[in-house]
C-alpha positions in Angstrom: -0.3 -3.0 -8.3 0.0 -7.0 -7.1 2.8 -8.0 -10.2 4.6 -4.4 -9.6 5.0 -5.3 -5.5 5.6 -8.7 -6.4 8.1 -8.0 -8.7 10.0 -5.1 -6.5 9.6 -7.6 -3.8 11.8 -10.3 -5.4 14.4 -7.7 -6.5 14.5 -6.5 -2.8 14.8 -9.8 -1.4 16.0 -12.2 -3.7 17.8 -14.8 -1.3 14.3 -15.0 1.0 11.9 -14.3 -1.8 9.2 -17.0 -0.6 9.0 -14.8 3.4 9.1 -11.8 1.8 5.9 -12.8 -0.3 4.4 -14.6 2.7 4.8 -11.2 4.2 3.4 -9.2 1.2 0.1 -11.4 1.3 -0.2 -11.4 4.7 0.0 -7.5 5.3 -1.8 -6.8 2.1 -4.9 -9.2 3.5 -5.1 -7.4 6.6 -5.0 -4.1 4.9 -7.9 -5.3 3.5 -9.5 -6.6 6.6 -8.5 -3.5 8.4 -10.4 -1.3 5.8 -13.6 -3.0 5.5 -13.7 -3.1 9.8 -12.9 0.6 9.7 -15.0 1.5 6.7 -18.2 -0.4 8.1 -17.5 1.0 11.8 -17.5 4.5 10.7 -20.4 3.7 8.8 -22.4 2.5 11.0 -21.9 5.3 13.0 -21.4 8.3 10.6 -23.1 6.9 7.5 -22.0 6.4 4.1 -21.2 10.3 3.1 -18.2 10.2 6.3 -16.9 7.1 4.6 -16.5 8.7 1.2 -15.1 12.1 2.4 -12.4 10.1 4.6 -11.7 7.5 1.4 -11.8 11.1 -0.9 -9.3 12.6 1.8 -7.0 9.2 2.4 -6.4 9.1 -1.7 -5.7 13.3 -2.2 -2.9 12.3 0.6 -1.8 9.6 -1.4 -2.0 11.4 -4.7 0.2 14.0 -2.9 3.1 11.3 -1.8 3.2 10.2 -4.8 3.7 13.5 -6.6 6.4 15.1 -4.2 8.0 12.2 -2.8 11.8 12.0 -3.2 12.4 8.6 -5.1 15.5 6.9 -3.7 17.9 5.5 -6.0 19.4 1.9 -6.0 23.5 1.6 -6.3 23.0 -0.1 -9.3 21.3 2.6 -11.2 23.9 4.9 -10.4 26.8 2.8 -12.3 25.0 1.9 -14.9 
């Protein structure tokens, strides 16, 4: 997943590619903070089988998305 959004992330911003990967790293790393405060919060008041029914929840949502989600195609493509 980090090359792919790397890689998309240069094609989407080629002029400012070194903000737009400051960005990236920045909002990826506090995804991942975010997670592990919300995943040990609920925890600690739930207990571990909340935490895996949530995560178990959270990725049949994202399995969804991805499924039925209505790609949007770059100009480019279309010309070529």
């Amino acid at each position: 997943v980090s090359v792919s959004t790397q890689t998309w992330i240069a094609q989407a911003a080629p002029v400012h590619r070194e903000a737009a990967a400051a960005l990236w790293v920045a909002v990826f790393n506090a995804s991942i903070a975010l997670g592990a405060f919300a995943g040990g919060r609920i925890h600690d008041h739930s207990g571990s089988e909340t935490v895996f029914w949530i995560a178990a929840g959270i990725a049949t949502l994202a399995m969804l998305l991805a499924t039925f989600r209505n790609p949007v195609v770059a100009k480019h493509e279309l010309t070529t």
